[in-house]
PDB file of N, H, CA, C and O in Angstrom:
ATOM      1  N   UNK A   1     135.354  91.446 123.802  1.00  0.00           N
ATOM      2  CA  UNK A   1     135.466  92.681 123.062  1.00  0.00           C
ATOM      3  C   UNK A   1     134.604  92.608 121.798  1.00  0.00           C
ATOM      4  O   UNK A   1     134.278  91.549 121.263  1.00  0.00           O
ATOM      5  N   UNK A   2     134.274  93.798 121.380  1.00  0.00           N
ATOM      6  H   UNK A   2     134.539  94.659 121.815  1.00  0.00           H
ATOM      7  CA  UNK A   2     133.501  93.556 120.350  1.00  0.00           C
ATOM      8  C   UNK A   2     133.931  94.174 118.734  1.00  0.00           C
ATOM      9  O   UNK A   2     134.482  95.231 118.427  1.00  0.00           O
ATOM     10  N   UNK A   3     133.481  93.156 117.970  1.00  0.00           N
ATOM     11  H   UNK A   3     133.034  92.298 118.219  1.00  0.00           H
ATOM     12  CA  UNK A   3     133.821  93.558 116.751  1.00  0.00           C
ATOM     13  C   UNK A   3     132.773  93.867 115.905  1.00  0.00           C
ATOM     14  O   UNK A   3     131.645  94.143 116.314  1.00  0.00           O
ATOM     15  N   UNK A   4     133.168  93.826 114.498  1.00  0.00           N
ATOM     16  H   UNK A   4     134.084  93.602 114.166  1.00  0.00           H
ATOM     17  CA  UNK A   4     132.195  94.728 113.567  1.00  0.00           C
ATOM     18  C   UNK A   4     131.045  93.393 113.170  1.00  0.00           C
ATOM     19  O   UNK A   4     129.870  93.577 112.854  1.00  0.00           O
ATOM     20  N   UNK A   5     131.784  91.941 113.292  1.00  0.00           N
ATOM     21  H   UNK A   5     132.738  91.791 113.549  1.00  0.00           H
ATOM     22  CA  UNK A   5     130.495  90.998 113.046  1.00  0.00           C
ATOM     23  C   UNK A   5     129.815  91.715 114.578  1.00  0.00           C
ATOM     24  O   UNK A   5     129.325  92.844 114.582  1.00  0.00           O
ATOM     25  N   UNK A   6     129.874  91.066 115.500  1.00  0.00           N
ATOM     26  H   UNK A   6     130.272  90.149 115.498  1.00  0.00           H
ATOM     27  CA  UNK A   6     128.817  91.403 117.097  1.00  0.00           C
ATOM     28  C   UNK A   6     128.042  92.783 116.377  1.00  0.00           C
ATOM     29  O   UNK A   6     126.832  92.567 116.312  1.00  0.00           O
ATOM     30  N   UNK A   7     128.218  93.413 116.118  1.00  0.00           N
ATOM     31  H   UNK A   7     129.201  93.588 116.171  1.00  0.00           H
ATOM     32  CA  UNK A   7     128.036  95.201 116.388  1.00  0.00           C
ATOM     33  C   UNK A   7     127.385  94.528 114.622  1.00  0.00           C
ATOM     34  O   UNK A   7     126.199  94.208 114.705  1.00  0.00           O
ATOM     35  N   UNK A   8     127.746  94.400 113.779  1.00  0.00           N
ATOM     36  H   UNK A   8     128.709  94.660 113.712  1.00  0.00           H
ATOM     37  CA  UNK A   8     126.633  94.227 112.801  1.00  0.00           C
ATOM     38  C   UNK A   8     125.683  93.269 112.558  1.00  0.00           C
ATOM     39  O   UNK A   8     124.824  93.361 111.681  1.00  0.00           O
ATOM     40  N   UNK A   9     125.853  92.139 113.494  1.00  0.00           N
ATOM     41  H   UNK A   9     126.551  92.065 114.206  1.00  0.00           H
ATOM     42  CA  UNK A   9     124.587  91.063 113.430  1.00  0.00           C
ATOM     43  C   UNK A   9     123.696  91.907 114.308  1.00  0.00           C
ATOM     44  O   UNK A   9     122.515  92.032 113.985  1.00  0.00           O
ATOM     45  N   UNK A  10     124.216  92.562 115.514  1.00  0.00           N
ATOM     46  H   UNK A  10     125.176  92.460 115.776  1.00  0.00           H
ATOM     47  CA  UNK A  10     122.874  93.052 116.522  1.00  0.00           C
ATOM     48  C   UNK A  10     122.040  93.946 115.667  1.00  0.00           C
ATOM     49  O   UNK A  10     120.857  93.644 115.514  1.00  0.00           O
ATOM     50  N   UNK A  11     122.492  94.946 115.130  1.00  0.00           N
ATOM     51  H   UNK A  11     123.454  95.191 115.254  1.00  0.00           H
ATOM     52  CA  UNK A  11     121.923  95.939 114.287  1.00  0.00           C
ATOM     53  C   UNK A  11     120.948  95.334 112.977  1.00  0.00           C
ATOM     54  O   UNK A  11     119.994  95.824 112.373  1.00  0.00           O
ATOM     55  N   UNK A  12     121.420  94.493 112.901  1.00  0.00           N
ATOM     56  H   UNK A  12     122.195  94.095 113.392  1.00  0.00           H
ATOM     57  CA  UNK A  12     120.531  93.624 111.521  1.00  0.00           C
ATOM     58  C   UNK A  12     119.917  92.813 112.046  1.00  0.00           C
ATOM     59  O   UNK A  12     119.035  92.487 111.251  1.00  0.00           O
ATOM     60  N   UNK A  13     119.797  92.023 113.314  1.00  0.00           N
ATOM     61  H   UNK A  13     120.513  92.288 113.960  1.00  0.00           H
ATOM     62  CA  UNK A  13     118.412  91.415 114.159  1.00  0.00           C
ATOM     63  C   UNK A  13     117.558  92.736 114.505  1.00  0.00           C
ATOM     64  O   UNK A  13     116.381  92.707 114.146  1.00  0.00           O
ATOM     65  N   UNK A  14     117.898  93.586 114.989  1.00  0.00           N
ATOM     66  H   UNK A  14     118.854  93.610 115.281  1.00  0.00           H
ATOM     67  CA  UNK A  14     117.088  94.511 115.486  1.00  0.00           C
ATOM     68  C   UNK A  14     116.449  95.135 114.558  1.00  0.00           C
ATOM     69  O   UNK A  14     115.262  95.333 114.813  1.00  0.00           O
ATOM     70  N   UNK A  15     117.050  95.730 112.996  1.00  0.00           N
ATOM     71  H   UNK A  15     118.015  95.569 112.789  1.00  0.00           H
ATOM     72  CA  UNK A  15     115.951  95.797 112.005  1.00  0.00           C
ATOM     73  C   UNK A  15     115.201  95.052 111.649  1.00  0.00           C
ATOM     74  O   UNK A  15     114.130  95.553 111.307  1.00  0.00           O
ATOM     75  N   UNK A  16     115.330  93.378 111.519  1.00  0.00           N
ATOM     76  H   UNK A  16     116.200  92.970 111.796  1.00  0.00           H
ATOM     77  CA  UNK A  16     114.425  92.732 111.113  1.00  0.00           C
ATOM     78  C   UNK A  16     113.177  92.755 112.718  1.00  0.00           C
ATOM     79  O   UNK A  16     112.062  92.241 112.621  1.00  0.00           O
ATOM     80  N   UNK A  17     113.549  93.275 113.742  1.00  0.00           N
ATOM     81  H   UNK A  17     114.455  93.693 113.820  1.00  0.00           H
ATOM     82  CA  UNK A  17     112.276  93.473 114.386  1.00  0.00           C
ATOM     83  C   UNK A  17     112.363  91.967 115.146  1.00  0.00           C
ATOM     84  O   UNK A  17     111.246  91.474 115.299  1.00  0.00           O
ATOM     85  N   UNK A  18     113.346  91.241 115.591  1.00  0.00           N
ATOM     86  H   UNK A  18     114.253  91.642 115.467  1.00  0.00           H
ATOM     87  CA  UNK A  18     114.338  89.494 115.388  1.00  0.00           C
ATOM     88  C   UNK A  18     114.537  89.768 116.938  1.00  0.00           C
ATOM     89  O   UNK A  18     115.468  90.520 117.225  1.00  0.00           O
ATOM     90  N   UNK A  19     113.706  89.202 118.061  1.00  0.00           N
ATOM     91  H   UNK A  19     112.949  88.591 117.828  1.00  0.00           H
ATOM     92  CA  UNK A  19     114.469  88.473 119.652  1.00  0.00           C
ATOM     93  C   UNK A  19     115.687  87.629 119.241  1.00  0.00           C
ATOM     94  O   UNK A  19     115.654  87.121 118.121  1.00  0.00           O
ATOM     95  N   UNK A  20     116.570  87.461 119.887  1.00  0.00           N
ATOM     96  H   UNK A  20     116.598  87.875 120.797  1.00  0.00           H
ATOM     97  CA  UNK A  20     117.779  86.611 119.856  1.00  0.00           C
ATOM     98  C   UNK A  20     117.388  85.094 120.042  1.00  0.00           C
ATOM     99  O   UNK A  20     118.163  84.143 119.936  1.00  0.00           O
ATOM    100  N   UNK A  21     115.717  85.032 120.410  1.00  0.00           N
ATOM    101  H   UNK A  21     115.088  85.804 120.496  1.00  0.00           H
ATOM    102  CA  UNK A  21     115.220  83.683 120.698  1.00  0.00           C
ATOM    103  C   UNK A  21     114.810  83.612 119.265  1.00  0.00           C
ATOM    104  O   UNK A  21     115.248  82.673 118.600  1.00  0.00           O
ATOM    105  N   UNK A  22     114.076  84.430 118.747  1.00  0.00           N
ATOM    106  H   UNK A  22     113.719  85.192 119.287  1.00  0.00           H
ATOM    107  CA  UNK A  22     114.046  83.838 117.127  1.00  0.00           C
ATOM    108  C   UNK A  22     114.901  84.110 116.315  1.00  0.00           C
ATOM    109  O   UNK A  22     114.452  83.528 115.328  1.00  0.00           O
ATOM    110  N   UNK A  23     116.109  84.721 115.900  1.00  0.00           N
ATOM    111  H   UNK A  23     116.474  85.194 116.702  1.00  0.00           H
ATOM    112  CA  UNK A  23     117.122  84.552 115.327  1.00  0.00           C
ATOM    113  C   UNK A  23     117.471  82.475 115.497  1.00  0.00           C
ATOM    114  O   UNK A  23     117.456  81.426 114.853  1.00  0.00           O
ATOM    115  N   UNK A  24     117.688  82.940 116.582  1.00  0.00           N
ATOM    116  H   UNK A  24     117.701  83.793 117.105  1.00  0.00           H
ATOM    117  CA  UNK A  24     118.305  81.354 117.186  1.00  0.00           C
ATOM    118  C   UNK A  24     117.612  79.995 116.324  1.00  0.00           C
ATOM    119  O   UNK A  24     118.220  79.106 115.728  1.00  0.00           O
ATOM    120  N   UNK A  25     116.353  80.151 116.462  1.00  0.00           N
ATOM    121  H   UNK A  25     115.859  80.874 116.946  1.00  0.00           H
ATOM    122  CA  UNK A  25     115.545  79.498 116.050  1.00  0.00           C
ATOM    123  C   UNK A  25     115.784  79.271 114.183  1.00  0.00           C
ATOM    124  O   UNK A  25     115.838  78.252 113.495  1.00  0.00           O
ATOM    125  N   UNK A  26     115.867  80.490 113.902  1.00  0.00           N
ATOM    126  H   UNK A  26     115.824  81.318 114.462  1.00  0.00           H
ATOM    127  CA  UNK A  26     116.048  80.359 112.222  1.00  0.00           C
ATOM    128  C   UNK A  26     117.307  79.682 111.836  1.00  0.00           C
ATOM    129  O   UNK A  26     117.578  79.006 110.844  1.00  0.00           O
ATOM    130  N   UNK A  27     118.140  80.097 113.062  1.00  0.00           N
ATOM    131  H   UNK A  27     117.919  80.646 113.868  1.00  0.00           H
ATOM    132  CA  UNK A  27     119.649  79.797 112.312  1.00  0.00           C
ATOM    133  C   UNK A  27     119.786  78.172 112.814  1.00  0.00           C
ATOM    134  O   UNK A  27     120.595  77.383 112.327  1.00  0.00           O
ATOM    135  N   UNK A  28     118.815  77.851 113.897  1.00  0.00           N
ATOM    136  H   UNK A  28     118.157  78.492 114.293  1.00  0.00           H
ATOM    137  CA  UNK A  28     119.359  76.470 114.927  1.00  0.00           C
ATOM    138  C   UNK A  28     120.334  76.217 115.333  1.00  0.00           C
ATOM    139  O   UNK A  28     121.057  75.250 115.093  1.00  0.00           O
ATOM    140  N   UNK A  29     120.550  77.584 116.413  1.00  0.00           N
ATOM    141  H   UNK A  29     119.963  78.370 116.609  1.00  0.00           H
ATOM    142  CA  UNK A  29     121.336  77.669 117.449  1.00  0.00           C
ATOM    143  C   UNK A  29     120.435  77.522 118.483  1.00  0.00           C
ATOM    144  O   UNK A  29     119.210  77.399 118.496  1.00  0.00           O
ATOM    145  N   UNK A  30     121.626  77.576 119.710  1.00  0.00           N
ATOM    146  H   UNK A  30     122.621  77.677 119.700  1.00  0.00           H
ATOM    147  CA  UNK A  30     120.724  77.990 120.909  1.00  0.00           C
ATOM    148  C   UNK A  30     120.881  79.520 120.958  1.00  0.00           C
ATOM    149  O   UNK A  30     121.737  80.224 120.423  1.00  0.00           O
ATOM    150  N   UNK A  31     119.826  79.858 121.742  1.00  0.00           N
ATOM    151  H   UNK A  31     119.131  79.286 122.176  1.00  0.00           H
ATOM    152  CA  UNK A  31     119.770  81.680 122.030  1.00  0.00           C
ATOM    153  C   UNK A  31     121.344  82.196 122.699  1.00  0.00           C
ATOM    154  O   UNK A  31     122.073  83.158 122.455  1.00  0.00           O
ATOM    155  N   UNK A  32     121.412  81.328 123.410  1.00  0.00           N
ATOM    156  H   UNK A  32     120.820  80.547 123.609  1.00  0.00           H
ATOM    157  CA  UNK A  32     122.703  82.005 123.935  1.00  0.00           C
ATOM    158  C   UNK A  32     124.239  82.058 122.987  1.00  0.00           C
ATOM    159  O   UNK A  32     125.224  82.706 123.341  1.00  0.00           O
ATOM    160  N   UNK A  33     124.161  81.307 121.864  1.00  0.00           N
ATOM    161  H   UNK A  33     123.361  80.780 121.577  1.00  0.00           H
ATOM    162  CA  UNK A  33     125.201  81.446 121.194  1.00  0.00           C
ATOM    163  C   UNK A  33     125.050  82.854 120.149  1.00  0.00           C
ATOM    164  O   UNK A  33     125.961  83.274 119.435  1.00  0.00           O
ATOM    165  N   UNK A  34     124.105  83.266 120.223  1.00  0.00           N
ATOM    166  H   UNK A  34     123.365  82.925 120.803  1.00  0.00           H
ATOM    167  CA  UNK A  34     123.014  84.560 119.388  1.00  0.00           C
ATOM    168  C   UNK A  34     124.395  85.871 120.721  1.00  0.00           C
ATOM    169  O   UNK A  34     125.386  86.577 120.532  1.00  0.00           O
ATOM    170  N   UNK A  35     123.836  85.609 121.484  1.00  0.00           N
ATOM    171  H   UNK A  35     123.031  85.036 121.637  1.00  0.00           H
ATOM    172  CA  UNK A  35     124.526  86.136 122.976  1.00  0.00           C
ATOM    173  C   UNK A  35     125.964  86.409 122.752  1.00  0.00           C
ATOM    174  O   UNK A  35     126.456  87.535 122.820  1.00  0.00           O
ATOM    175  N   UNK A  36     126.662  85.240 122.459  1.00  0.00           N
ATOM    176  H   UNK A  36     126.263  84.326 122.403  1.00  0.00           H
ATOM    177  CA  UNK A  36     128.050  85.068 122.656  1.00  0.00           C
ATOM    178  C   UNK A  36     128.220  85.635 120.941  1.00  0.00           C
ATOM    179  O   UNK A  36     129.268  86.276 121.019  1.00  0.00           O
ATOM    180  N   UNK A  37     127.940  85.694 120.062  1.00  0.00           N
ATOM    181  H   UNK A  37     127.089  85.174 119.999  1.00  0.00           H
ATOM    182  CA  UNK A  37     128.345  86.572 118.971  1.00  0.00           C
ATOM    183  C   UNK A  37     128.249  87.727 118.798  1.00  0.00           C
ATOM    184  O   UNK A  37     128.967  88.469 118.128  1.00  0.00           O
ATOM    185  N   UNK A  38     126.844  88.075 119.731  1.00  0.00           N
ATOM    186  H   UNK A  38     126.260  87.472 120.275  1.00  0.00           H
ATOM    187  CA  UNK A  38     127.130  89.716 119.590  1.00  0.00           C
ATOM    188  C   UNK A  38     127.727  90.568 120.497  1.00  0.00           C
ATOM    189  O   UNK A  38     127.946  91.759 120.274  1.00  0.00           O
ATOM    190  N   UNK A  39     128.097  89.755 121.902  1.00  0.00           N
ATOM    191  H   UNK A  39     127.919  88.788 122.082  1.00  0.00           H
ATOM    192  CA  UNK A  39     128.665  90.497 122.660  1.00  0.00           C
ATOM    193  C   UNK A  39     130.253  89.994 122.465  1.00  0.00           C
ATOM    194  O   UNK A  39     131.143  90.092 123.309  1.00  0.00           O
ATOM    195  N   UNK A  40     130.340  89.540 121.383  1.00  0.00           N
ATOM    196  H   UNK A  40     129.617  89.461 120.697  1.00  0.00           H
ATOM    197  CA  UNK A  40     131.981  89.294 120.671  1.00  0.00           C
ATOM    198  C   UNK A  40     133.192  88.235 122.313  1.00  0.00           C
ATOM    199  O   UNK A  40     134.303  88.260 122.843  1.00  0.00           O
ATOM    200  N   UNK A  41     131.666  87.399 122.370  1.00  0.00           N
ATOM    201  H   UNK A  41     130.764  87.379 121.939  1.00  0.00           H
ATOM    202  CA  UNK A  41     132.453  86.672 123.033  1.00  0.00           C
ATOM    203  C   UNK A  41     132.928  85.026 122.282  1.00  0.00           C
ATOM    204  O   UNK A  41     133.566  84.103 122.789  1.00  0.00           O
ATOM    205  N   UNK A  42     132.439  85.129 121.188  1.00  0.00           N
ATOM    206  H   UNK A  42     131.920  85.878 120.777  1.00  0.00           H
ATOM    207  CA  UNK A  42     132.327  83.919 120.325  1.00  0.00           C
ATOM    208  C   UNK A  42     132.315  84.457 118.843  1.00  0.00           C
ATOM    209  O   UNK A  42     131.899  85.533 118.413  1.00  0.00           O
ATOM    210  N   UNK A  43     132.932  83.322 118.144  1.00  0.00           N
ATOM    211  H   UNK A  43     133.270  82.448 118.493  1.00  0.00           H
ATOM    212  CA  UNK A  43     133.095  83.754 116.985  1.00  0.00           C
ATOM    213  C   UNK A  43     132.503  82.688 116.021  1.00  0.00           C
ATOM    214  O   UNK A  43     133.058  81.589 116.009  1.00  0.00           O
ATOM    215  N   UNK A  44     131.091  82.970 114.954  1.00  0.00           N
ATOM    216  H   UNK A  44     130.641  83.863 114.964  1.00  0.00           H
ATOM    217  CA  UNK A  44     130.148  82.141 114.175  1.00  0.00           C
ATOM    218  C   UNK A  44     131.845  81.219 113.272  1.00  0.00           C
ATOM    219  O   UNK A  44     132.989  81.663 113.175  1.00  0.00           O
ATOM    220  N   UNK A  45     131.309  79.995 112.830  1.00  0.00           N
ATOM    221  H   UNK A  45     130.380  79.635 112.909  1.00  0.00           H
ATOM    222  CA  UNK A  45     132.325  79.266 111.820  1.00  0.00           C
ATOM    223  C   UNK A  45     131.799  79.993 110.542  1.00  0.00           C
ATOM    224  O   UNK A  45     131.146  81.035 110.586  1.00  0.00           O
ATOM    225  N   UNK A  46     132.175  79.291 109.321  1.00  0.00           N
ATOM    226  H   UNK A  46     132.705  78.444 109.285  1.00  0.00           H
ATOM    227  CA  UNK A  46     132.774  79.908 108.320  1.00  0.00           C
ATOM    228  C   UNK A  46     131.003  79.573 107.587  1.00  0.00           C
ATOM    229  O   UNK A  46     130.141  80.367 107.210  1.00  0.00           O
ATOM    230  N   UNK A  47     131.020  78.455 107.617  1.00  0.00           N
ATOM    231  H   UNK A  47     131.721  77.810 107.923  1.00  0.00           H
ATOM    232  CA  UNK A  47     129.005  78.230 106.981  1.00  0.00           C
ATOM    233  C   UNK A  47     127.896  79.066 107.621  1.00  0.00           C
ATOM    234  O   UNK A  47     126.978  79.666 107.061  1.00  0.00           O
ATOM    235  N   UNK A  48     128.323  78.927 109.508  1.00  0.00           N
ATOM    236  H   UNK A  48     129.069  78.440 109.962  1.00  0.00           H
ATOM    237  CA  UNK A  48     127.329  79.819 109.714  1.00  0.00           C
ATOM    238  C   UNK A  48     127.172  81.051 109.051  1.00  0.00           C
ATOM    239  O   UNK A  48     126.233  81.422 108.346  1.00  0.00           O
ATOM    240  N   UNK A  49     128.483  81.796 109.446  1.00  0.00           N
ATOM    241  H   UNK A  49     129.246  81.495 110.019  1.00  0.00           H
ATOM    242  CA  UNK A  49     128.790  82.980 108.154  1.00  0.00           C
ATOM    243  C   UNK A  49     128.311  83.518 107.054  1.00  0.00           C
ATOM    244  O   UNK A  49     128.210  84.707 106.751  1.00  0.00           O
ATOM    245  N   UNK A  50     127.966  82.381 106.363  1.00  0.00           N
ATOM    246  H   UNK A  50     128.049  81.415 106.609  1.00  0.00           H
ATOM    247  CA  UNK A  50     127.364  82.399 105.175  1.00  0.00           C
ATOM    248  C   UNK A  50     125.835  82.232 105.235  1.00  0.00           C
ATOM    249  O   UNK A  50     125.249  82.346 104.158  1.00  0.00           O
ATOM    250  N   UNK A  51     125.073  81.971 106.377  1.00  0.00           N
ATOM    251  H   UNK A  51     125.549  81.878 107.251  1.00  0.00           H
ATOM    252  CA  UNK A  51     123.898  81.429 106.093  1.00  0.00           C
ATOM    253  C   UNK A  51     123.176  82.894 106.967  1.00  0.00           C
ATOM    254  O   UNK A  51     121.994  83.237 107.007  1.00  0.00           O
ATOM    255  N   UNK A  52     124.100  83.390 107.451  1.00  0.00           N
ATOM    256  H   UNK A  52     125.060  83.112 107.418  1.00  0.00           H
ATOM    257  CA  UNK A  52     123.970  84.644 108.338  1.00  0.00           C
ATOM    258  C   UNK A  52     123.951  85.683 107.017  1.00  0.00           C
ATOM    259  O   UNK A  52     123.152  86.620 107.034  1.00  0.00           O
ATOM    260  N   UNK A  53     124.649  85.536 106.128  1.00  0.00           N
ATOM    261  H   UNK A  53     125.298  84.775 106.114  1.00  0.00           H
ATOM    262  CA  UNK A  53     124.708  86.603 105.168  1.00  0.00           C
ATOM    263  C   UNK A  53     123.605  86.214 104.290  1.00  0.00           C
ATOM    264  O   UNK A  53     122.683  87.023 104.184  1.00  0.00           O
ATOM    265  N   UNK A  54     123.553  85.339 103.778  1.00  0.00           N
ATOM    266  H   UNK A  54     124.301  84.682 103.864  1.00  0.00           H
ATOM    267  CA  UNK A  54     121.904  85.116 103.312  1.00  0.00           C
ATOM    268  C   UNK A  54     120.572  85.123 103.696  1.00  0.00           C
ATOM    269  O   UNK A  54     119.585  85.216 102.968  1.00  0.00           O
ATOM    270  N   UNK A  55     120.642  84.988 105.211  1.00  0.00           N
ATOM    271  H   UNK A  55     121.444  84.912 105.803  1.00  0.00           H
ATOM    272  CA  UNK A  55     119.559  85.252 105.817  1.00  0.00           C
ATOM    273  C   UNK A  55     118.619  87.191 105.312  1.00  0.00           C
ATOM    274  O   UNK A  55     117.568  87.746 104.994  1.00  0.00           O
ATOM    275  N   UNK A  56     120.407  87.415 105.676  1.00  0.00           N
ATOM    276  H   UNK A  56     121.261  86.964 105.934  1.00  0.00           H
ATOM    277  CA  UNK A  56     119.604  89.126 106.061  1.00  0.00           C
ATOM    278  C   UNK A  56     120.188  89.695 104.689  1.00  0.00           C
ATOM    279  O   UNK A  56     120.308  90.881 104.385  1.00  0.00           O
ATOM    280  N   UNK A  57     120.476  88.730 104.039  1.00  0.00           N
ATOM    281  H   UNK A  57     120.379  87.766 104.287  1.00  0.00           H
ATOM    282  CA  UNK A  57     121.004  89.285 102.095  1.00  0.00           C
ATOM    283  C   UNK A  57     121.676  90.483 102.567  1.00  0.00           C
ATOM    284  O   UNK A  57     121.190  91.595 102.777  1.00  0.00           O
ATOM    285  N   UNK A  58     122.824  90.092 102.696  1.00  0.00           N
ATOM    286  H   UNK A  58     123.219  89.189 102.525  1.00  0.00           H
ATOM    287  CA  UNK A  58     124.035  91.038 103.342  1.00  0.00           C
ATOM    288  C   UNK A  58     125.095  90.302 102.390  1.00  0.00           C
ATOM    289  O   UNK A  58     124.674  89.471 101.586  1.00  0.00           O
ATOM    290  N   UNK A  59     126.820  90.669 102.488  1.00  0.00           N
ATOM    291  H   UNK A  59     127.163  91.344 103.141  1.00  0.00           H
ATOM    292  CA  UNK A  59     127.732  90.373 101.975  1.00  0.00           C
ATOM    293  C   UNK A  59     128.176  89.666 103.184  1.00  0.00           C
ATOM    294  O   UNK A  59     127.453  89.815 104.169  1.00  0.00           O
ATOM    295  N   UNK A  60     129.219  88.926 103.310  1.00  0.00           N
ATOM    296  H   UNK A  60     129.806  88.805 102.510  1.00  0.00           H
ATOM    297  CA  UNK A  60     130.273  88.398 104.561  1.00  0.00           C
ATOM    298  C   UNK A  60     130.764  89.675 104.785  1.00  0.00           C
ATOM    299  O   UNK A  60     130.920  90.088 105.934  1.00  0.00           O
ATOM    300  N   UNK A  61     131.159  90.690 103.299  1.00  0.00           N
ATOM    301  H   UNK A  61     131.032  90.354 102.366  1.00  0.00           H
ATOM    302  CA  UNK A  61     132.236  91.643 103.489  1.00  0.00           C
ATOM    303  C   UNK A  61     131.831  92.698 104.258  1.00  0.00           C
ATOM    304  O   UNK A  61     132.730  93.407 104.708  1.00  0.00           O
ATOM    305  N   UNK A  62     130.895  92.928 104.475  1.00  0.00           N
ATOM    306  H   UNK A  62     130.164  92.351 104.109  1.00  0.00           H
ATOM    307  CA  UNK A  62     129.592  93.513 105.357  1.00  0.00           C
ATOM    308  C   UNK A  62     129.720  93.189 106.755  1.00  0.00           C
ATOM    309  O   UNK A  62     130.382  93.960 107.451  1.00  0.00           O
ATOM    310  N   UNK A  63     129.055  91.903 107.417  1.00  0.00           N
ATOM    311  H   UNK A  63     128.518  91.277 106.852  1.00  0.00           H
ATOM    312  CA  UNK A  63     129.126  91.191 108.382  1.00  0.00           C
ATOM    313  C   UNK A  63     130.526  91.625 108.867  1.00  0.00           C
ATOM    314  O   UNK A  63     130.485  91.983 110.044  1.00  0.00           O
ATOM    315  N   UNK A  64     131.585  91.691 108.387  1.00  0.00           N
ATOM    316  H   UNK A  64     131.618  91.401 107.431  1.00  0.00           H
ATOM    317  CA  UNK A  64     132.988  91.320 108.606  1.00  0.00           C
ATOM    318  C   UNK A  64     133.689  92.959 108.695  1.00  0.00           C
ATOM    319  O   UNK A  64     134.887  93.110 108.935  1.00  0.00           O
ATOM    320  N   UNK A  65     132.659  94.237 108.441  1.00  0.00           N
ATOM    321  H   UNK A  65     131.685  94.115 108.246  1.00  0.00           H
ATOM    322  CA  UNK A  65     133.260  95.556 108.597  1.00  0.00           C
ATOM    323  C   UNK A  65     134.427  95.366 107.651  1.00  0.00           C
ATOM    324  O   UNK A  65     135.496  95.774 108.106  1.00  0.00           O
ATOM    325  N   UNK A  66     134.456  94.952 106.696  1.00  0.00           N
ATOM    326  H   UNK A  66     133.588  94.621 106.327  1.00  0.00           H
ATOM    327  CA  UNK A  66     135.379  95.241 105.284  1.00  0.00           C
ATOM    328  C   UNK A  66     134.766  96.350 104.223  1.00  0.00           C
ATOM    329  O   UNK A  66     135.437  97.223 103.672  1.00  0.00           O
ATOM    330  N   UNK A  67     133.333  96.128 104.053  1.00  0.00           N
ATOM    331  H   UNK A  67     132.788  95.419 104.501  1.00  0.00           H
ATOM    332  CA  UNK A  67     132.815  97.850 103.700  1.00  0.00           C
ATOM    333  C   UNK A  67     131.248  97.542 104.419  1.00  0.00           C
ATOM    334  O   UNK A  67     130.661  96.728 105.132  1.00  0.00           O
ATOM    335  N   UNK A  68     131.054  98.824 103.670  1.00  0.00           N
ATOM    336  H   UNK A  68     131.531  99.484 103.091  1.00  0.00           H
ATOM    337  CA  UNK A  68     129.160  98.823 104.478  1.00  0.00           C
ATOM    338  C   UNK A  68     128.536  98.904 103.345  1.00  0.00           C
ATOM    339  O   UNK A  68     128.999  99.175 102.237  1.00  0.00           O
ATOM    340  N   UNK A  69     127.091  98.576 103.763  1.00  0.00           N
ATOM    341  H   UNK A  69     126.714  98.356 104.663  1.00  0.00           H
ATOM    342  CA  UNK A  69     125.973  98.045 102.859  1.00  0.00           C
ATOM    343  C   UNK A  69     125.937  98.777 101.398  1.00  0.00           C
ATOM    344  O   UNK A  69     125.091  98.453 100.565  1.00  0.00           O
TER     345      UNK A  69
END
């Protein structure tokens, strides 16, 4: 099922213009864990979290559908 992280990381790879193969790459994942977060089959830990929100200079509270940008 999907939540507001899945549904707001896809939307913020896709503005940066970001394949799920280079996301992957920046964050050093594999592509398919890129996969399993946005189709809210997996859930990032608490650092990735954070390195996800700095990447795309976002809030967690953002990422997390607590408010919007």
């Amino acid at each position: 099922m999907k939540n507001h992280f899945s549904i707001r990381l896809k939307e913020l790879r896709i503005e940066k213009n970001l394949t799920q193969e280079q996301l992957a790459e920046i964050l050093a994942v594999l592509p398919r864990t890129i996969s399993y977060w946005e189709n809210g089959k997996r859930e990032c830990d608490f650092d990735m979290l954070i390195s996800i929100a700095d990447f795309f200079q976002t809030s967690i509270d953002f990422l997390l559908g607590y408010q919007n940008k």
